[in-house]
N, C-alpha and C positions, 0 to 999 in steps of 0.2 A: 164402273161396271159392278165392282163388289158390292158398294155402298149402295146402288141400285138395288141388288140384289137383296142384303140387309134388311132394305125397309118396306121390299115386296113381303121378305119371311115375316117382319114386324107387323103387316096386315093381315097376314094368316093367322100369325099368335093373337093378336085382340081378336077378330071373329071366331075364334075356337074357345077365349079365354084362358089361352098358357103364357106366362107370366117367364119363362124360363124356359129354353128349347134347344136340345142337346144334341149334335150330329158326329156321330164316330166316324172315322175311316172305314170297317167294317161292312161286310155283306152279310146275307142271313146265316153265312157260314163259321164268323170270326175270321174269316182267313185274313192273311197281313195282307197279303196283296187282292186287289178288287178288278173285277171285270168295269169298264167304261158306264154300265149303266150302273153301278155303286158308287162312282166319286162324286158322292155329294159334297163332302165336306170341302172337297180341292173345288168345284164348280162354286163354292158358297164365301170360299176365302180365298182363295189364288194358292194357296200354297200348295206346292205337289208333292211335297215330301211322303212317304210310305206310311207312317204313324204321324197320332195326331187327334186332338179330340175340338171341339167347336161349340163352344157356348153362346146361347145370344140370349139377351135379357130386352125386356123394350128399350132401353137405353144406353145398353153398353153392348161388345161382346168379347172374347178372348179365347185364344188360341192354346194350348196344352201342347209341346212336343219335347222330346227327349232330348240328349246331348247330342249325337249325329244330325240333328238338323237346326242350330242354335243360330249361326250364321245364317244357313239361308230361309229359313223362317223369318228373320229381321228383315231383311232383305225383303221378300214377299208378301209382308203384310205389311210396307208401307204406305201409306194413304190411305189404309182401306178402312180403320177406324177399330181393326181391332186388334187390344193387347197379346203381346207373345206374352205367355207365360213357362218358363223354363222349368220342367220336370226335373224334380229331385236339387235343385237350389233350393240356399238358406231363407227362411220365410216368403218361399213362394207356397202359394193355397194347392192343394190337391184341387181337384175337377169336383172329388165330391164335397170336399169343404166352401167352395166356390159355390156349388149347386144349394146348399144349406143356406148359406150366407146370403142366397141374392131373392131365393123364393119366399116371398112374403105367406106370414098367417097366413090359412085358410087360401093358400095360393096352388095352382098347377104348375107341374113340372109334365114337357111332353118330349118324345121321342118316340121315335119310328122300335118295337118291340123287338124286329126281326134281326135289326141289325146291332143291339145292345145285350152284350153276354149276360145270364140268367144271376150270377152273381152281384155284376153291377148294378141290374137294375133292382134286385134284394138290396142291397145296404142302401141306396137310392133310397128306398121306398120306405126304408125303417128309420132311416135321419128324417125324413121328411116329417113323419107320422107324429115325431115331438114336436113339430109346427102346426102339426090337423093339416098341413098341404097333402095331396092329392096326386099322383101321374096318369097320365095321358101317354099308355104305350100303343095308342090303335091307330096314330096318325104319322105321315108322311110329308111333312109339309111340304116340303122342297120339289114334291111331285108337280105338285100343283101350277108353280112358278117357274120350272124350266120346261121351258116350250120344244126344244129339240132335241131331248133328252134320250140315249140310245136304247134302245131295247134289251131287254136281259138275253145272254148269250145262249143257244142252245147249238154248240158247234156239235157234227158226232164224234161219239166215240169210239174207242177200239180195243180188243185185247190184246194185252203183251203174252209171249209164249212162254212155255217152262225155264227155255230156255235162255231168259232175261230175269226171269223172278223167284226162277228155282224151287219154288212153294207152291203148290194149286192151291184153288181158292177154295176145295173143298176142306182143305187139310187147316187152312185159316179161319175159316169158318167152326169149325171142330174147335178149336182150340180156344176162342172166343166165349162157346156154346162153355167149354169144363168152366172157364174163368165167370162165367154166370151161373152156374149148377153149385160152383164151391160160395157165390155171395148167396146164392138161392132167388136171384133173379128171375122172373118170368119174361123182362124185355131189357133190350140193350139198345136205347137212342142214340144214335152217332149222326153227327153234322157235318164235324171238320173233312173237308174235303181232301187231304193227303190221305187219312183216316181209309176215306171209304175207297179212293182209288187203289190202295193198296189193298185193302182186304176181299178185292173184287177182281183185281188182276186188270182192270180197266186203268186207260188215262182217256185223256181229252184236249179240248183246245179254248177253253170257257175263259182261262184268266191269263193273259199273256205270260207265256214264260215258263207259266207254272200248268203243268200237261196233267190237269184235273177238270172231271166234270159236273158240272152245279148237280147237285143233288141231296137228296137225303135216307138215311139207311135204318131200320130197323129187325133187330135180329130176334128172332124170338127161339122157340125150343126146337122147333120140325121146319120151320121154316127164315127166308130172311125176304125182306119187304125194301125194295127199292126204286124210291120217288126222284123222278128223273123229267127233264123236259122232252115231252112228243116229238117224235122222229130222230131223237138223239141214240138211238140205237137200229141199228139196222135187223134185217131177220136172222142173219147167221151169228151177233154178239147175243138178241135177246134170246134164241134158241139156246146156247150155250151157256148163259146166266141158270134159264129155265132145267137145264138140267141137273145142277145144285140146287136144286129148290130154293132161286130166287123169283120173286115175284115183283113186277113189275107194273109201278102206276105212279100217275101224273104227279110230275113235279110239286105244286100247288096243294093238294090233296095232304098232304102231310096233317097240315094245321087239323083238317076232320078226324084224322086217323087218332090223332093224337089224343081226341076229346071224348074218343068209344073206350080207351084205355078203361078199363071195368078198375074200382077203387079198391078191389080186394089184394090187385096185383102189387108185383115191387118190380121196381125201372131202376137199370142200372144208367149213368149219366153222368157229365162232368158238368158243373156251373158254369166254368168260366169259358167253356166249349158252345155248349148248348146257348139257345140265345130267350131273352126274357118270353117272347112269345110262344115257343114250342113252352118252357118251362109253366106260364101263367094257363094256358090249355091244360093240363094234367089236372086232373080229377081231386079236390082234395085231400081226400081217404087213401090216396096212391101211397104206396112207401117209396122215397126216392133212396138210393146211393147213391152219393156222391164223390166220385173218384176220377182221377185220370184215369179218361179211357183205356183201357187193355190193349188197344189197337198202337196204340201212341210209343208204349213200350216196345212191344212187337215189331213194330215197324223200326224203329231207331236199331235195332240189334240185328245185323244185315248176315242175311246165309251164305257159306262158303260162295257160291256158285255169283250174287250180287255181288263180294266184294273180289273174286277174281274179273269179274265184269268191269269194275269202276277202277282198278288198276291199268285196264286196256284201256278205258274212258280218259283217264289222267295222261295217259302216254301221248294219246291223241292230239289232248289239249295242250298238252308240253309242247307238242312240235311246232303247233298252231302258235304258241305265243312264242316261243325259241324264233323261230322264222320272223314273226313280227319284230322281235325285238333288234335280229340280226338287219334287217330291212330299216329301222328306226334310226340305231347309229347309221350305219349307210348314206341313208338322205335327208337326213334334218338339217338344214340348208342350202340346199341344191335343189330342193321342190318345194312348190308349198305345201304344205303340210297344218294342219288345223285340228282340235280335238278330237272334234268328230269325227272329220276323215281319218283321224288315226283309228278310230273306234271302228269304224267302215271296214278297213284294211285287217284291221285283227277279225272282223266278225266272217269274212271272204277266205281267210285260212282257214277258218273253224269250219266255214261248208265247204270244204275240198278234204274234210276227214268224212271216213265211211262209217255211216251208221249216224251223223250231225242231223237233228232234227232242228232247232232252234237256241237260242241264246237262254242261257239260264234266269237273268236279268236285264236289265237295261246298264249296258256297259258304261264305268265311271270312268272320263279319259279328262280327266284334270292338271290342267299347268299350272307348274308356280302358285299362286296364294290363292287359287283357285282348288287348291289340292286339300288347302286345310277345311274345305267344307267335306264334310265324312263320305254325305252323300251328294255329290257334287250333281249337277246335271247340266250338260252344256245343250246350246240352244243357238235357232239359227241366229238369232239375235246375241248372244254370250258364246261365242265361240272362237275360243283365242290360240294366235298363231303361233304354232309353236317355233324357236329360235336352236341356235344352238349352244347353249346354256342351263341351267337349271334342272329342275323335276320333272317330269309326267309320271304322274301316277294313274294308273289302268287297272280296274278294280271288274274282273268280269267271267264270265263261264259261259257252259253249255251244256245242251241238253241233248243225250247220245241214247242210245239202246241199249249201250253198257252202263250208263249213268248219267246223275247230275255233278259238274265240278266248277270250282271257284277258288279263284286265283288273283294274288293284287302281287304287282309288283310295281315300283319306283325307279323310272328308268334318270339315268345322267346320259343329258344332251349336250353337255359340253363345263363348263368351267362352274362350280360351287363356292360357297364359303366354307371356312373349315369348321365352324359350327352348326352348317347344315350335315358335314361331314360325321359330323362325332355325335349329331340326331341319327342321322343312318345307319351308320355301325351299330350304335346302341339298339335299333330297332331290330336291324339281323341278329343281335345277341340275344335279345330277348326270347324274338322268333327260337332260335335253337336250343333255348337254356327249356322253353316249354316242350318240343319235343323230343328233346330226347330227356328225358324223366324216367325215373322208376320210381314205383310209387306201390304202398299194398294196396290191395281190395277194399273197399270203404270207400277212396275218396271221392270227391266230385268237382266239377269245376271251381267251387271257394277255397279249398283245399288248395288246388296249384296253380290259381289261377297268378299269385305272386311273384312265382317264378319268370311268368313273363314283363310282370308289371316291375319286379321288382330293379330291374336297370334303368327306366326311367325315374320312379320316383327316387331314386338316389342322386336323382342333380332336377329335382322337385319339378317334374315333369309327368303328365297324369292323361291319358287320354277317355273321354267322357263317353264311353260306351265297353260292351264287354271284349274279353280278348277273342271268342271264339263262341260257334253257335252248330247244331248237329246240321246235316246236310243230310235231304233223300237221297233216296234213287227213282231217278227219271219222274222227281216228284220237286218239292218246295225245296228251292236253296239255302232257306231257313227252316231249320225244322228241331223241336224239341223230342224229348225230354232234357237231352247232355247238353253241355256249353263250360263257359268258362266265364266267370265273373267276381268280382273281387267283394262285392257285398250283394243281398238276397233282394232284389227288385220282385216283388207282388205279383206284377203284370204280366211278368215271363216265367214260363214252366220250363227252366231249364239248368232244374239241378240236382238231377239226377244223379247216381251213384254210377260210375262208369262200368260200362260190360263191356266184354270182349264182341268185338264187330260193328261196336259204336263207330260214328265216324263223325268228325268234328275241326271245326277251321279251328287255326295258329294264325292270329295276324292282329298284333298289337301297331302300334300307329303313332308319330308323334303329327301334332296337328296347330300352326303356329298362325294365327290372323292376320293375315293382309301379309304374308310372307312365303312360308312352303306348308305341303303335308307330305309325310309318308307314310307306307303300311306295306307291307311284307307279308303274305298269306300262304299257308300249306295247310292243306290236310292231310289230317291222322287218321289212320287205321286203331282202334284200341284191342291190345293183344293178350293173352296172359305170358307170363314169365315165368322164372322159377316159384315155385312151390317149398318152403322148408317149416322148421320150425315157426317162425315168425308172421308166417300165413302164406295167401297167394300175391304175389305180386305181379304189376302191370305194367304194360310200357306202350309204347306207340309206333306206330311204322307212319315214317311217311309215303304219302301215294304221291304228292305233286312234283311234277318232274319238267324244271325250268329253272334259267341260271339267275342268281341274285347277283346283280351288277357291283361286280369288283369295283368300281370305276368311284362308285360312292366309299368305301371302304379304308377305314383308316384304323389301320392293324395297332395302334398304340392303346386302341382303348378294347381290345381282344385280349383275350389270354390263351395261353396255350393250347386249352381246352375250347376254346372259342374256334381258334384255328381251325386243331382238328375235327369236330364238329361240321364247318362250314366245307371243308375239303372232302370230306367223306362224303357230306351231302353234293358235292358237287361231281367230284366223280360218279356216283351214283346216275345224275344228271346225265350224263356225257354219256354214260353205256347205255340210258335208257332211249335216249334222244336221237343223237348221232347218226345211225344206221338209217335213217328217214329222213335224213337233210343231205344235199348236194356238198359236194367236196370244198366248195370252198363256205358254206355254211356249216359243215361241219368241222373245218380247220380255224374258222371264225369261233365256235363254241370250244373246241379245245382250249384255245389260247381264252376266254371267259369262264371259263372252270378249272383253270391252273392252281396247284395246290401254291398258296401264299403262308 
């Protein structure tokens, strides 16, 4: 079928004359995750992993993905002819050193504009141009060639009330407008879709999971300009838009708008946001800035009123998974029980809490050596029984009107080794050695991101993706600027200098091939602390409120400080949890939050 597929696109490529033809993961928005009518690149190679880039030349082609998908990328691009190439490995090619190397003289390079950040396809276009090759960003190939290909989403949308967002969008808007007035901005072009639903008080239902609606925004001095799909707003949201002086028009319409832009102006805009097509429309003579979006910031830095909301979001989901978990030991071998079904069962807890809209993502419920894939995805076909022995790791969240949360824990189903043992203790050390830090003002995720890694690499143990990444509200599970990562990856805006009201995953991982994985996840609240001499310093609260299975836990590789840590956090647990579970669920969670 791939291979089919392949040399349909190979007939495109000769009667167009592109020679090389590029397909991102990517919708016109950059967003990570894509609406059904975006997964070209999964439709073109089988693989479904989240990230991912797709090269095809006439006679070759090759796949780009990160460390979280290294396994099962292997796995899915078998037979189909094309090379995995593993991101950030020793003498593996970048995409765009790959894209240099394959595009002959006086040759074309093509891709779809819309769906190719403004950035990439600039250095694209300037390696190329020491060849005299040429791109082709006004074609779609792949349109052409899938016959039942789904329509672009226009679910409607809705607004959330003060009383979820604590901010009006007038007051957002304002504050948007100073941050353009001090670069001396005439327009502010915004794509990314967490971006505009937050600055709009809007969400939606366009990209599963992720409660955003396709669109595009521009802000100007008196007014703000917002391109949306027909019938996607009803009369009482666009009344209420209209009363901020938002203006309202067709989705599609952008790309025109875009090209009236008068060349005396200056546009404020991020490259790697914005996507080559919006950017290649702009008027020569335009002045661009180029910056992370103002909105980007803004949003990561959550107000009293969100983050006592996401607190009650966390409790929620605590009892949701507390319950699953207490249900898990219970009957793991007395019923059958299967990934998914366990995944089923946790998501059925999550809609019996009030205020549950949907799953944050698509829930990871991986057994045994199925666990060391990062991003695991069971299927009706891969869907293994669970016994009563080993790991399940359950990597998953939800999406509340108090917030968005994400939670991994690693449950024991019965009997381990003792070096899976002394992987899990190390992983709950790690976990707790990063949150509970104190740290001054300045740092950012490279800064501490050690502190979690640093218990693994000490018995040369290393897990291939970051320890921790920002989370919205009632918005993207993934969301920049803050994170936590132990060196500076390009492609992620997430290294920010940490603020008070940041909010950000804890959940380092060890990940062992064709044997176990684990991952341990909490989120932080980022706080200030004392103030002295020495400057202001920071620390974290945790919000995630669910027991880590003592059962994995082998106290010899703990210290004292480890203990106490884990005990504090567990009591913690138990007061928060407790009063919402039945008596013998809650005397089940006592006795799994006993101080050790």
């Amino acid at each position: 079928m791939i291979v089919e597929r392949l040399n349909k696109l190979r007939e495109q490529m000769r009667q167009k004359q592109i020679d090389v033809y590029m397909i991102p993961t990517e919708d016109f928005h950059e967003s990570e995750y894509v609406g059904d009518y975006f997964k070209v690149r999964k439709y073109m190679s089988g693989f479904t992993g989240s990230a991912g880039t797709l090269v095809v030349t006439l006679s070759e082609a090759g796949l780009w993905t990160d460390g979280r998908y290294f396994i099962q990328a292997e796995n899915q691009l078998k037979g189909t002819g094309i090379d995995l190439y593993k991101m950030g490995e020793p003498k593996v090619p970048t995409v765009e050193e790959f894209i240099k190397e394959k595009t002959p003289e006086h040759g074309w390079l093509g891709f779809d504009g819309r769906v190719v950040n403004a950035l990439l396809g600039i250095k694209l276009k300037e390696a190329l141009e020491k060849k005299d090759a040429k791109i082709d960003a006004s074609s779609d190939l792949v349109d052409a060639i899938w016959e039942d290909r789904p329509a672009i989403s226009k679910e409607p949308a809705y607004l959330l009330d003060i009383k979820w967002v604590g901010k009006p969008r007038k007051e957002k808007l304002s504050e948007i407008r100073e941050v353009m007035e001090e670069k001396k901005a005439d327009s502010f072009i915004l794509t990314s879709l967490d971006d505009i639903a937050w600055l709009l008080n809007i969400r939606g239902n366009d990209v599963t999971y992720n409660p955003v609606v396709l669109s595009y925004v521009i802000v100007r001095k008196e007014e703000c300009l917002l391109f949306i799909q027909p019938g996607a707003l009803n009369e009482i949201v666009q009344k209420e838009l209209e009363q901020d002086a938002v203006k309202i028009y067709p989705y599609h319409s952008v790309y025109q708008y875009i090209q009236a832009i008068p060349e005396t102006e200056t546009v404020l805009l991020s490259k790697k946001r914005v996507n080559y097509a919006i950017l290649s429309g702009l008027k020569e003579g335009i002045t661009i800035i180029d910056e992370i979006n103002p909105t980007t910031t803004k949003k990561a830095i959550k107000n009293k009123v969100e983050l006592e909301n996401l607190r009650k979001s966390h409790i929620k989901d605590g009892v949701a998974v507390t319950k699953f978990m207490y249900w898990l030991k219970h009957q793991v071998g007395k019923e059958e029980i299967t990934e998914i079904s366990a995944a089923d069962y946790l998501e059925g807890l999550r809609k019996e809490q009030e205020g549950f809209l949907e799953l944050s993502f698509d829930t990871i419920s991986a057994y045994q050596a199925n666990a060391a894939m990062m991003h695991y995805s069971a299927t009706p076909e891969h869907n293994a029984k669970l016994k009563p022995e080993g790991f399940l790791l359950v990597d998953s969240g939800g999406q509340y009107y108090e917030g968005t949360t994400d939670i991994t824990r690693t449950f024991v189903l019965g009997p381990i080794p003792d070096e899976w043992k002394k992987h899990y203790t190390l992983v709950a050390k790690s976990m707790l050695n990063l949150a509970n830090v104190k740290f001054l003002y300045g740092c950012n995720g490279l800064n501490l991101d050690i502190l979690a890694r640093g218990p693994l690499w000490n018995i040369g143990i290393d897990y291939r993706c970051g320890t921790g990444h920002g989370v919205g509200y009632l918005l993207n599970v993934h969301e920049g600027p803050n994170g936590f990562r132990w060196k500076h990856v390009p492609e992620r805006d997430d290294q920010a200098v940490f603020e008070e009201g940041m909010v950000t995953t804890d959940e380092p991982g060890v990940y062992i091939e064709n044997s176990h994985g684990i991952r341990t996840e909490n989120e932080l609240i980022c706080k200030k602390a004392e103030k002295n001499e020495y400057g202001q310093f920071m620390e974290f609260e945790t919000i995630t409120y669910a027991p880590i299975d003592l059962d994995g836990i082998d106290v010899t590789y703990f210290s004292e400080t480890d203990k106490m840590q884990l005990n504090q956090y567990h009591k913690m647990v138990y007061e928060k949890i407790s009063p919402y579970l039945t008596k013998e669920e809650a005397d089940w969670l006592k006795e799994y939050t006993r101080e050790i």
